[in-house]
KEVEX-897670 format. One line per field, with one value per atom (N, C-alpha, C): residue number from 1; residue in one letter; atom name; z, x, y. Coordinates in Angstrom, 3 decimals. Example, Ala and Ser with C-alpha at 12.3 -4.5 7.8 and 13.67 -1.06 7.14 Angstrom:
2
num <- c(1_1_1_2_2_2) .
residuo <- c(a_a_a_s_s_s) .
atomo <- c(N_CA_C_N_CA_C) .
Z <- c(7.800_7.800_7.800_7.080_7.140_7.870) .
X <- c(13.190_12.300_13.200_12.850_13.670_12.900) .
Y <- c(-5.690_-4.500_-3.300_-2.250_-1.060_0.030) .
This chain:
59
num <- c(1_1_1_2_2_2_3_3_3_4_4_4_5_5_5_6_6_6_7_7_7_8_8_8_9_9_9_10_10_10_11_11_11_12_12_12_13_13_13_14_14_14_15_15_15_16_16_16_17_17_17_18_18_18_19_19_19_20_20_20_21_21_21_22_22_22_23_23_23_24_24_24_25_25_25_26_26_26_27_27_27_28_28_28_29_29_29_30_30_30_31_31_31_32_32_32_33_33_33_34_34_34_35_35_35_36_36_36_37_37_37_38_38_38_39_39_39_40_40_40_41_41_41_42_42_42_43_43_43_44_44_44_45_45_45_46_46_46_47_47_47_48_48_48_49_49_49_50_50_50_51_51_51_52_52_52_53_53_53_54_54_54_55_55_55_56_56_56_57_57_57_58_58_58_59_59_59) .
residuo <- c(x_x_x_x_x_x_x_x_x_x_x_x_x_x_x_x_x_x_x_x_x_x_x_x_x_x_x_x_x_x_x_x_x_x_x_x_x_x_x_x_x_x_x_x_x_x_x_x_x_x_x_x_x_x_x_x_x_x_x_x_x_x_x_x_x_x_x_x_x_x_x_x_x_x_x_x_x_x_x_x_x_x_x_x_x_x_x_x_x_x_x_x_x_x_x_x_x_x_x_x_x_x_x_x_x_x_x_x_x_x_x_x_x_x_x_x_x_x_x_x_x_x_x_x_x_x_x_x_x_x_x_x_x_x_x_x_x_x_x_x_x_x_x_x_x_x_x_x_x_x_x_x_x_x_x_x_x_x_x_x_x_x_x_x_x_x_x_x_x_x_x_x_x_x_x_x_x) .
atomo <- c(N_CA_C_N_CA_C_N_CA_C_N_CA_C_N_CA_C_N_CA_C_N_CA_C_N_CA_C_N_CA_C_N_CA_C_N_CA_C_N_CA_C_N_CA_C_N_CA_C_N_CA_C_N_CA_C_N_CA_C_N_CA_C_N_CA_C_N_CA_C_N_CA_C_N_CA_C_N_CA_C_N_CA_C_N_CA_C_N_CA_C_N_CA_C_N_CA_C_N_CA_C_N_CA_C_N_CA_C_N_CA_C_N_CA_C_N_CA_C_N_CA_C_N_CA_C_N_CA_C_N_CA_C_N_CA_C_N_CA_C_N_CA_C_N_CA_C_N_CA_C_N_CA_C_N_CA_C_N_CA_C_N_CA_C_N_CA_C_N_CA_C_N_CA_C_N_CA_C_N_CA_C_N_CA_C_N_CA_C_N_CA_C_N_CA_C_N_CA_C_N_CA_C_N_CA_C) .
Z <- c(-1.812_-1.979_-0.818_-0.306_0.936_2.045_1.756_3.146_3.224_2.073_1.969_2.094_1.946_2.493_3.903_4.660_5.808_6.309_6.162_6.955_6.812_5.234_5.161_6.528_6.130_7.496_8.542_8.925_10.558_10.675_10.068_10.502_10.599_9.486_9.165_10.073_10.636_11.744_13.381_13.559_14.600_14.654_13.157_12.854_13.178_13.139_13.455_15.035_15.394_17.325_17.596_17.064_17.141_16.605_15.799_14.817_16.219_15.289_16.444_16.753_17.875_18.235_17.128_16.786_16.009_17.188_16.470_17.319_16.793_17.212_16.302_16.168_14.709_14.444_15.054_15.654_16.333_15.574_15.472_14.682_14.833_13.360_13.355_13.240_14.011_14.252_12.487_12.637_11.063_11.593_10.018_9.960_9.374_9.666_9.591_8.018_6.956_5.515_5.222_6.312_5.943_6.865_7.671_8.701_7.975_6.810_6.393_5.109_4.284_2.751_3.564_4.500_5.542_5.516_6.446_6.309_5.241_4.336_2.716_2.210_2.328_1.797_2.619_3.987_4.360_4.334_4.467_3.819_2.393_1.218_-0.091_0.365_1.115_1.247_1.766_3.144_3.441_2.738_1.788_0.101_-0.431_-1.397_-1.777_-1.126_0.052_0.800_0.720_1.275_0.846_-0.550_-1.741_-3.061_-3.237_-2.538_-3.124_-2.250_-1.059_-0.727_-0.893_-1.433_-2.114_-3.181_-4.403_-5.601_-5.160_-4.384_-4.061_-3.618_-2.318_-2.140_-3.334_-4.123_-5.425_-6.074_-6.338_-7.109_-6.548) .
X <- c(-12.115_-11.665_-12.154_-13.108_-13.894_-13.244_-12.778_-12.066_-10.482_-9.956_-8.670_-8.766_-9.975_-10.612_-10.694_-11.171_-11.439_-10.135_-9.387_-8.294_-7.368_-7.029_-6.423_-7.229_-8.228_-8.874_-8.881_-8.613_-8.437_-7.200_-5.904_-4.684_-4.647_-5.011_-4.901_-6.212_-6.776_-7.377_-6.625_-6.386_-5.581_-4.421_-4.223_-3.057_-3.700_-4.948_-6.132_-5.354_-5.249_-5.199_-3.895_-2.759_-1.734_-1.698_-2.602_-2.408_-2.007_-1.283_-0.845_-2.330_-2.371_-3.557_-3.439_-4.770_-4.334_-4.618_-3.194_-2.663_-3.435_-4.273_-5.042_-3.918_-3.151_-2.650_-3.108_-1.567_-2.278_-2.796_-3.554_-3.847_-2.516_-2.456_-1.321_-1.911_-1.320_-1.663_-1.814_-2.958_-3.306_-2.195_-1.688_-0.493_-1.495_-0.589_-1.538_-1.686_-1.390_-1.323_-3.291_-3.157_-4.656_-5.206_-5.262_-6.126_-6.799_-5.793_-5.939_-7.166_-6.874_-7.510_-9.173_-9.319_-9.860_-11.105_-10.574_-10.918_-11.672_-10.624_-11.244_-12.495_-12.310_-13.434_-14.858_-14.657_-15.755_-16.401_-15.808_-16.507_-16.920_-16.371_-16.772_-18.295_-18.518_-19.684_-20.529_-20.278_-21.197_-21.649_-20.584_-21.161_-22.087_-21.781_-22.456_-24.387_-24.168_-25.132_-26.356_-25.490_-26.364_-26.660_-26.435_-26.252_-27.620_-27.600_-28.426_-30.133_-29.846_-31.154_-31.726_-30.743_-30.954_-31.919_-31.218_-31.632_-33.315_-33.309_-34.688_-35.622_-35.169_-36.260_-36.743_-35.992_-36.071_-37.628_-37.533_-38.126_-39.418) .
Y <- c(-54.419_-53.035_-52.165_-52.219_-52.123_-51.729_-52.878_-53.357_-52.961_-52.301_-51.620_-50.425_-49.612_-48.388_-48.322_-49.137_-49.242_-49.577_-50.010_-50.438_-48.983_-48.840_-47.349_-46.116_-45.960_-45.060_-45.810_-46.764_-46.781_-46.630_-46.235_-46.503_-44.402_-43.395_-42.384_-41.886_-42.348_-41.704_-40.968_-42.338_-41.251_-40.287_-40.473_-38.852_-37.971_-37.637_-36.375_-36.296_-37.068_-36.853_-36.290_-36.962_-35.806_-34.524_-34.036_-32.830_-31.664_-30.887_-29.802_-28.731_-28.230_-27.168_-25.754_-25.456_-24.215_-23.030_-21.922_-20.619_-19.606_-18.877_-17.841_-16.739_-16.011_-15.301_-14.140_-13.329_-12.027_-10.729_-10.139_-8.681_-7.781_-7.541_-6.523_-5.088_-3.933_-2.801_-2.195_-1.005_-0.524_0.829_1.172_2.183_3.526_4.528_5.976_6.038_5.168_5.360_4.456_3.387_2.974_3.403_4.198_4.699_5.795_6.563_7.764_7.071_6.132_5.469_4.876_4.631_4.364_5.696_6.694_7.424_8.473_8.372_8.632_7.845_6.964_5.389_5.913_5.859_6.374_7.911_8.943_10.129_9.837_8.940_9.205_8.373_6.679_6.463_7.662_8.136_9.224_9.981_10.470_11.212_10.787_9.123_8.519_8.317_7.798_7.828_8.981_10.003_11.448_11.944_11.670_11.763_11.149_9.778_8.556_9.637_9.846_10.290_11.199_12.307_13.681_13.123_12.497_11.839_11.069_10.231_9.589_10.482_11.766_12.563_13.864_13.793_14.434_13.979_12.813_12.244_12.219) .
């Protein structure tokens, strides 16, 4: 059984060598609808942020 393992992988080995090269997909440009949610997201952290240190120097 071994040896039907071994024979199967030596034949399905060199399929690896033809495999095609991988193309790194190009970045698609961000649209002014997530630039804007974006924008939002980070002032609410900056909120958050300042909330949190208000709250700690409170204490």
């Amino acid at each position: 059984m071994i040896r039907l393992y071994t024979l199967i992988a030596a034949f399905l080995l060199p399929a690896q060598v033809w495999a095609e090269a991988y193309n790194r997909p190009v970045p698609q440009a961000q649209s002014a609808t997530a630039e804007f949610w974006f924008f939002m997201a980070s002032l609410l952290l900056v909120g958050a942020l300042v909330t949190v240190g208000w709250l700690v120097h409170k204490r």
